[in-house]
DRENMISE-444066 format. One record per residue (C-alpha): residue in three letters; z, x, y. Coordinates in steps of 0.2 Angstrom, whole numbers, plus 5000, padded with zeros to 4 digits. Each point is the difference from the previous one (the first is absolute). Example, Ala and Ser with C-alpha at 12.3 -4.5 7.8 and 13.67 -1.06 7.14 Angstrom:
<recs>
ALA503950624978
SER499750065017
</recs>
This chain:
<recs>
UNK498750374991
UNK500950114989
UNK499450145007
UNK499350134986
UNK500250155011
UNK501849995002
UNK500349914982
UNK500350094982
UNK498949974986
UNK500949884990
UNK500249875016
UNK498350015004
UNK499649924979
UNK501749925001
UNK499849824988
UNK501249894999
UNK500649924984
UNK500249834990
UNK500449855010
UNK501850005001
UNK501049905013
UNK501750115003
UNK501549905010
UNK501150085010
UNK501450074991
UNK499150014981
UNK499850154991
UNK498550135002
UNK498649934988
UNK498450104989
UNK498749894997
UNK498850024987
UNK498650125000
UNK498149935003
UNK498450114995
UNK498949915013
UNK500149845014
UNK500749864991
UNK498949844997
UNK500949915019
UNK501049864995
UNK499749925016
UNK498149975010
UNK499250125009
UNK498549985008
UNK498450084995
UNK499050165004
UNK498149955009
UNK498850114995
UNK498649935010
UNK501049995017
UNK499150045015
UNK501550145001
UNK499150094987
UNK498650145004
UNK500450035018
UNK499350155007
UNK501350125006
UNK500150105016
UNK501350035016
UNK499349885011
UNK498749934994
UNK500649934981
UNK499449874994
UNK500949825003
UNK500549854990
UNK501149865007
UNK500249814999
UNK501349915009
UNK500550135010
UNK498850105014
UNK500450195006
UNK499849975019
UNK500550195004
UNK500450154995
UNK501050135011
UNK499650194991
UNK501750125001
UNK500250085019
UNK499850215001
UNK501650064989
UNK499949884986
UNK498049974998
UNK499050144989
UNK500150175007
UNK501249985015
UNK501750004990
UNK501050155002
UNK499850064981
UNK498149995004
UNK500450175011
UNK501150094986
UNK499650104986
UNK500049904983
UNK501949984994
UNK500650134987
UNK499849914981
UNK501950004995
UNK500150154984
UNK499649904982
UNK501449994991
UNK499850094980
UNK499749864988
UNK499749895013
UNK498249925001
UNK499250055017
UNK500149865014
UNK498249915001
UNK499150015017
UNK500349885014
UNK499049865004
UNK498850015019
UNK500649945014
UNK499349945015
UNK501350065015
UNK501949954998
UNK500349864989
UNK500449825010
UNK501549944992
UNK500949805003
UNK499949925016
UNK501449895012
UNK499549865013
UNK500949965017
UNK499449915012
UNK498150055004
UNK500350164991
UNK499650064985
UNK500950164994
UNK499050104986
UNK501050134990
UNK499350174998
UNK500550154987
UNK499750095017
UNK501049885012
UNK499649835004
UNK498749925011
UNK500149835013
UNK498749875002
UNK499949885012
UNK499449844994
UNK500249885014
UNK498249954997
UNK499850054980
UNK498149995002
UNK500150155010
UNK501550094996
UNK500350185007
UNK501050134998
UNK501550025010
UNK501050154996
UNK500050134989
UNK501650094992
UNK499850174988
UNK501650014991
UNK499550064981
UNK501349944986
UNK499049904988
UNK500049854997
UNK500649945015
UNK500349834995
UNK500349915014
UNK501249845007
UNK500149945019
UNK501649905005
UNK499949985021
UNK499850165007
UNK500550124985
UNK498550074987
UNK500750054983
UNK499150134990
UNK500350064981
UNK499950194997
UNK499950084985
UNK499050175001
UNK500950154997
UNK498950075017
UNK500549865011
UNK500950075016
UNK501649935011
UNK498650055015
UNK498849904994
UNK499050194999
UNK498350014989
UNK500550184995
UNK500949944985
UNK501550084994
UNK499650184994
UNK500650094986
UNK501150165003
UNK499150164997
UNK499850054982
UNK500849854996
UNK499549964981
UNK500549834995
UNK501250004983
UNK499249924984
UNK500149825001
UNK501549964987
UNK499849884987
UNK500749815003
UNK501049944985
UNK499249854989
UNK500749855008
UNK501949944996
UNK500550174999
UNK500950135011
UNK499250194996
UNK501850024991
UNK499249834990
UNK501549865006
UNK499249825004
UNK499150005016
UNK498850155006
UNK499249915016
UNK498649915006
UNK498250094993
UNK500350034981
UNK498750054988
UNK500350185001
UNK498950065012
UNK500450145011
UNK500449985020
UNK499650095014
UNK501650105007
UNK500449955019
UNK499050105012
UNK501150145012
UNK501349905009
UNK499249965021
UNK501149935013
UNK498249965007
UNK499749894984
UNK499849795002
UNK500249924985
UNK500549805004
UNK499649885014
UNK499250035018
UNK500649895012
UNK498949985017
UNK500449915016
UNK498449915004
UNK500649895013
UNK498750125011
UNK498549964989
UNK499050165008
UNK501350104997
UNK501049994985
UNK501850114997
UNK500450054986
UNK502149994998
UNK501150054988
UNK499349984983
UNK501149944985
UNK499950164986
UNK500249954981
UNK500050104983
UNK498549954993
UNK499149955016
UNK499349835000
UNK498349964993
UNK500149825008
UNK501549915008
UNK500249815004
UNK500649915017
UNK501549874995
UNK500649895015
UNK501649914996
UNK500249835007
UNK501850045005
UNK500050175005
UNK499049995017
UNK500650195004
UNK499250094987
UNK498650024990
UNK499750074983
UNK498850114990
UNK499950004982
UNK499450204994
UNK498949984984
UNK499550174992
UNK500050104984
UNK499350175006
UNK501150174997
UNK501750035007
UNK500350115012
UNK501450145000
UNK501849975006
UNK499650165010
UNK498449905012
UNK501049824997
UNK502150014999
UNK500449874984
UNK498350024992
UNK500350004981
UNK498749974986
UNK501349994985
UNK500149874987
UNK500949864996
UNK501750105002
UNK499650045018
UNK500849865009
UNK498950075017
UNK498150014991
UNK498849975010
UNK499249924984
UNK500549824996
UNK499849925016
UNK499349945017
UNK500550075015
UNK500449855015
UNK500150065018
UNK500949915016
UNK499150015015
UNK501149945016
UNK498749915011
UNK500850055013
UNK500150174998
UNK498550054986
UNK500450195002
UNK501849984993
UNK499249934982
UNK500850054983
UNK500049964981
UNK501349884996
UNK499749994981
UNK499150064985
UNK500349854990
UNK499950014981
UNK498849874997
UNK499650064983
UNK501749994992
UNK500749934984
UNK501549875007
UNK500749994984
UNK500050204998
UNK500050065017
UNK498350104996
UNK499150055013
UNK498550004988
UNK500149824996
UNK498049994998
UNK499050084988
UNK497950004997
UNK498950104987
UNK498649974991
UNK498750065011
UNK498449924997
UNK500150034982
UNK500250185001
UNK501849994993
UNK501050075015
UNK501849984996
UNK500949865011
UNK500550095018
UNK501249945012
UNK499549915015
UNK500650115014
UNK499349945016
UNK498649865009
UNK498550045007
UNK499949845013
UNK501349845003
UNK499449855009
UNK501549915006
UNK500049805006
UNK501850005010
UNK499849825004
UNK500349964981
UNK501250144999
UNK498950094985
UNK498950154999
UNK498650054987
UNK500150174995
UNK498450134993
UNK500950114991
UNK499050114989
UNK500149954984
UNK500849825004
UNK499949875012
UNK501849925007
UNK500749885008
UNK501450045013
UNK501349875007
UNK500050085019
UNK501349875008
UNK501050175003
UNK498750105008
UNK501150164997
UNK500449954982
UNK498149944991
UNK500849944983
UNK498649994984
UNK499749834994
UNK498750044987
UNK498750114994
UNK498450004991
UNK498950114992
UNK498149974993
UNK498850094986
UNK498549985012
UNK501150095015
UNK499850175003
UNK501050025015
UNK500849865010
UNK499350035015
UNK500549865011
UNK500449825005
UNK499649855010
UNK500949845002
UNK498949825003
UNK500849915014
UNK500949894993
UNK501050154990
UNK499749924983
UNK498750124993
UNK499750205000
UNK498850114997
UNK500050174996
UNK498750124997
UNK499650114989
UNK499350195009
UNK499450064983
UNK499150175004
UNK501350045014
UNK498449935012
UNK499050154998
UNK499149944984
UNK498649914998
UNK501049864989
UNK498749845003
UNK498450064988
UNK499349894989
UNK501350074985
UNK501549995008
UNK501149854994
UNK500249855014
UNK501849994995
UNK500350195006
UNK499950065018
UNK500249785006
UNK501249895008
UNK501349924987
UNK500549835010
UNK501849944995
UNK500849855003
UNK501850015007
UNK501549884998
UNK501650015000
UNK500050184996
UNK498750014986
UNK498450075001
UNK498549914989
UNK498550084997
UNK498549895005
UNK498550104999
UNK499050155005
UNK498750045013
UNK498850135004
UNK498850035011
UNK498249954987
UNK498650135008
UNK499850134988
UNK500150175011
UNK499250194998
UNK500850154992
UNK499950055018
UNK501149885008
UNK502150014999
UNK500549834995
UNK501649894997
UNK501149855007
UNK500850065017
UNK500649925014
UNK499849815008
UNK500649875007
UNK500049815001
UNK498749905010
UNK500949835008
UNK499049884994
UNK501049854999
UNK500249934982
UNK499350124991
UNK500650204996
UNK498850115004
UNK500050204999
UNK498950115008
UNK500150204994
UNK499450144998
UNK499450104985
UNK499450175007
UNK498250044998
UNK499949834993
UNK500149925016
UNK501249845005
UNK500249874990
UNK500749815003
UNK500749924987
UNK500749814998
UNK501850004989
UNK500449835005
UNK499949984982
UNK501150154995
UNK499349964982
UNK498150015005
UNK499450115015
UNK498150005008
UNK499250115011
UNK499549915013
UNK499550125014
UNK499350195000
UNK499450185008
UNK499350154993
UNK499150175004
UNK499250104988
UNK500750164997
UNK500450145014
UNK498850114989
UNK498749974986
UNK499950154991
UNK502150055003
UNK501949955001
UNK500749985019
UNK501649905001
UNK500049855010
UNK499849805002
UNK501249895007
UNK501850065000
UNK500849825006
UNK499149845005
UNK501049875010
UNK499849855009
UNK500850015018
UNK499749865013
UNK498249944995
UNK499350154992
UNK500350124985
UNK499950165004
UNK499750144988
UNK500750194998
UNK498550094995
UNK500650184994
UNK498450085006
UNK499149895013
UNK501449955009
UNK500449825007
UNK498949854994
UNK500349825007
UNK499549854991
UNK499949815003
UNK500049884984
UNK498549885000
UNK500049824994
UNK499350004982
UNK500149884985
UNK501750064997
UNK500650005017
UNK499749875013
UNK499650035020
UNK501549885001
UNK501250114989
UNK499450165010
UNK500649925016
UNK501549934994
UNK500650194994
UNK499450065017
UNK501349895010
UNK501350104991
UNK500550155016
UNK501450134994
UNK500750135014
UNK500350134985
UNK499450024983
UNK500450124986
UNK499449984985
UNK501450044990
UNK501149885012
UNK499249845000
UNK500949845009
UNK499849834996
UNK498449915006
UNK500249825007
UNK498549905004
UNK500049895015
UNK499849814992
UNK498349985009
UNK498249934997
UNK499450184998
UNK501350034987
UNK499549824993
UNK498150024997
UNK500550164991
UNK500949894987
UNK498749884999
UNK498750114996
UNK501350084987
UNK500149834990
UNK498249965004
UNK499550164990
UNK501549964987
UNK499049834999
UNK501849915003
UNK499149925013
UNK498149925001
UNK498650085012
UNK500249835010
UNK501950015000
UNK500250185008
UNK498649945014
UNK500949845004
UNK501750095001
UNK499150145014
UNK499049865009
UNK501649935002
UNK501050165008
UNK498650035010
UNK500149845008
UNK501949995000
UNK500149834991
UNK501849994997
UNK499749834991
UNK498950064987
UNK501050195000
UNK501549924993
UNK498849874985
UNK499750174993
UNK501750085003
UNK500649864989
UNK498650034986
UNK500350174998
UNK501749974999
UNK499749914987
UNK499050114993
UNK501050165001
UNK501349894988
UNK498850014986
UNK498950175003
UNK500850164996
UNK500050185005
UNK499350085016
UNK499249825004
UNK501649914999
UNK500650105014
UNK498650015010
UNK499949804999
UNK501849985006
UNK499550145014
UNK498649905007
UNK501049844999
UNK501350085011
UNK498850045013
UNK498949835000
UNK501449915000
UNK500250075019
UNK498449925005
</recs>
């Protein structure tokens, strides 16, 4: 989520530009101004007027539901601390409106909330760990149908984005209130203390002395001055020891200049000592005087904090002793040396001047192919991460419909990408009947050999209220074998699963929703993450907790597909680190491709029930006859039933 609370204006309507491809090493580019979205020159699929989704009534508890394919088995509200009147701001007086700024328009009103907003979750083993704004929260899901909780930790920094990796927990600061203590008091101001007028930032590509290269936002707008320096401040990554599940510790933490709005597990194949984190963020910099080095100059300023990500080595061995090894410039211009190598304007048509990209909002990295895909704000990239320490751009690309890259996800076979669009920064309703189904989606990109192609667009079709925040968030894949299949979360517009086996023409083919968390007014909530883990999907819900769903067979998805996903067991899972699935060659794995080519009509009613007669009385003799057909078969079909033709093959020819 890019979190509106901690975010300036500008981010929070950020719009990308033209599509324009930028290869590492070429020049900053400005594209061309657009007055409105741009007729797609690729499918997207359309809005539903009609869907059941539509008209639900609203309410905490008891909202109205849609679903098909999918069924919410439970739903876990948030423990005392976190739910709606327990959390320690509940018992403070209301915070102090910062001053307004002459000339500036006043800030609008926050949205409701419902308690601490739920943030991204992390699997291992029979846990699952739910990230807090207030901490972070452990459920033990030995028996998913009857989860529980199992521990509880209060540790305010919002977001709290959270990674597991053994026995060490991961969490991403931000806030300027967050605490080393982990303390709910906040960080208070000096007495008398009255904050300098915010000064203005320089339009983008110049210094405030107007030389190339003022620094990340652009546009203009004024920023915030640093708060009072605090050697009580935490602005970067927690790190816990939960190898006591009841009782976790919190060690030393990792502080960086711009705190870290997520960050992403990377696991080197060779480097079995270490473990690295990846630091996305673009919030403001602190002062050299809280954070030694700290510096938000220009281009000129060879230590910015601007310009960059910020990787951190964490010695398995000894988690305490973790550092920052580089700020790699992963921005730059190879044939200049720029640190500003990327530039995006045009916001939305409303003729913003193009700004330099100065930061990601999320990476998801694939070690096992060596490449990461990266979120970054205004552009999506692709990151050649061989050299853990040293993440090198490969490409970039930029899109009209995009209003800020939000983040990534890789199919398993690492050959497609998709990047969503967080249009709204998450706290607008951006899925009504008049938004456009090119903004707020999924763009799905083909990848190979470097290059990035533009298939197509989704979005989730159910047109939503004025009352319910909406946009693409976060997801992951469901193992189905032989086909690509997303489920993910839009907010208050509940989960969604997708199929992007053809990356030129996604379908829904499975859903949730709840009506509104209120009728007649705006409360922020929905599902902040859904992702399969182990048999089930569970979804971050930012105001009514933990939900657990089970998929369902449908016309879309067989009973023999669900079953072949659910074979697939993984120790650890972070959504932003996935690993390669590899599906046991099986007969549970076979009937799911024979009901895959059934559907595709690449093979006859009859034919599918013959070949699973045949597995399910072992007959070798006739297992191998229709090993040899498909084989013959797969030579003269094409795409997705090609491959799951030579698939099958392989495993019938075992007998």
């Amino acid at each position: 989520m890019m979190d509106t609370r901690f975010s300036s204006p500008l981010l929070r309507n950020a719009v990308a530009v033209a599509l324009t491809l930028f290869a590492a090493g070429s020049s900053a580019a400005f594209a061309q101004i657009v007055a409105g979205p741009p007729k797609p020159t690729v499918y997207n699929n359309p809005q539903q007027p009609n869907d059941p989704r539509v008209g639900l009534k609203g309410g905490i508890f008891d909202a109205g539901v849609a679903e098909s394919g999918m069924h919410l088995v439970l739903n876990i509200p948030k423990p005392n601390g976190f739910s709606q009147g327990t959390t320690p701001t509940d018992a403070a007086p209301p915070p102090t409106p910062p001053p307004t700024v002459p000339g500036q328009p006043a800030r609008p009103p926050r949205a409701g909330s419902y308690g601490s907003t739920n943030s991204d979750l992390a699997f291992s083993g029979n846990h699952v760990f739910v990230g807090n704004y207030n901490g972070f929260n452990v459920y033990d899901v030995t028996d998913p149908m009857k989860a529980k909780l199992s521990t509880s930790v209060l540790c305010p920094g919002a977001q709290d984005d959270i990674t597991v990796y053994g026995h060490l927990l991961f969490l991403s600061v931000e806030a300027n209130g967050a605490r080393v203590d982990c303390g709910t008091q906040g960080i208070p101001l000096p007495p008398g203390y009255v904050p300098p007028a915010p000064r203005e930032r320089p339009a983008a590509g110049l210094t405030a002395a107007g030389a190339p290269g003022a620094g990340g936002g652009g546009g203009g707008f004024r920023q915030r001055a640093p708060d009072p320096a605090s050697p009580d401040r935490f602005r970067g990554v927690r790190i816990f020891d939960i190898g006591d599940l009841s009782h976790p510790k919190q060690l030393a933490g990792v502080q960086t200049c711009r705190g870290s709005h997520t960050h992403t597990l990377v696991v080197d194949p060779k480097d079995k000592d270490n473990v690295y984190l990846y630091v996305s963020g673009y919030s403001q910099i602190r002062s050299p005087e809280e954070l030694a080095g700290c510096s938000g100059g220009g281009i000129d300023d060879p230590n910015t904090a601007l310009y960059t990500i910020v990787v951190i080595q964490v010695p398995l061995a000894h988690p305490e002793l973790a550092k920052v090894v580089n700020s790699p410039r992963i921005f730059s211009d190879d044939a200049t040396g720029a640190m500003n190598g990327l530039h995006v304007g045009n916001l939305h048509g409303e003729g913003a001047a193009a700004t330099d990209v100065s930061g990601c909002h999320d990476i998801t990295a694939f070690p096992a192919l060596g490449i990461a895909a990266g979120a970054c704000t205004r552009v999506g990239i692709l990151l050649d991460i061989k050299d853990p320490v040293h993440p090198k751009r490969i490409t970039a690309v930029s899109d009209p419909n995009f209003s800020f890259w939000h983040s990534a996800m890789f199919n398993n076979a690492g050959d497609k990408v998709i990047f969503d669009d967080e249009w709204g920064g998450g706290s607008q309703p951006r899925c009504r009947a008049q938004d456009p189904m090119t903004w707020g989606a999924d763009s799905i990109f083909t990848l190979k050999n470097g290059t990035l192609t533009l298939g197509s667009y989704y979005k989730m079709p159910a047109p939503q209220t004025e009352n319910e925040n909406c946009t693409a968030h976060n997801g992951s894949i469901i193992p189905i074998p032989g086909r690509d299949i997303e489920v993910k979360s839009w907010y208050q517009g509940g989960v969604s699963i997708m199929d992007f086996t053809d990356a030129t023409h996604p379908f829904e083919i499975g859903y949730f929703d709840r009506g509104p968390l209120d009728d007649n007014k705006f409360i922020d909530g929905g599902e902040w993450s859904a992702y399969w883990y182990n048999g089930y999907i569970y979804g971050s819900e930012i105001a009514r907790g933990l939900d657990v769903f089970k998929l369902v067979p449908s016309k879309y998805v067989s009973a023999n597909e669900i079953a072949a996903a659910e074979q697939i067991h993984q120790a650890e899972f972070n959504a932003q680190a996935p690993t390669p699935i590899v599906y046991p060659p099986n007969f549970i794995t076979a009937k799911a491709y024979v009901d895959q080519l059934a559907r595709s009509n690449a093979l006859t009613a009859d034919k599918a029930s013959a070949m699973v007669a045949a597995m399910d009385k072992k007959d070798g003799k006739k297992l191998k006859g229709f090993a040899a057909e498909l084989d013959k078969g797969a030579a003269s079909a094409s795409g997705a039933d090609a491959s799951r033709m030579k698939m099958l093959a392989d495993i019938l020819k075992k007998g």
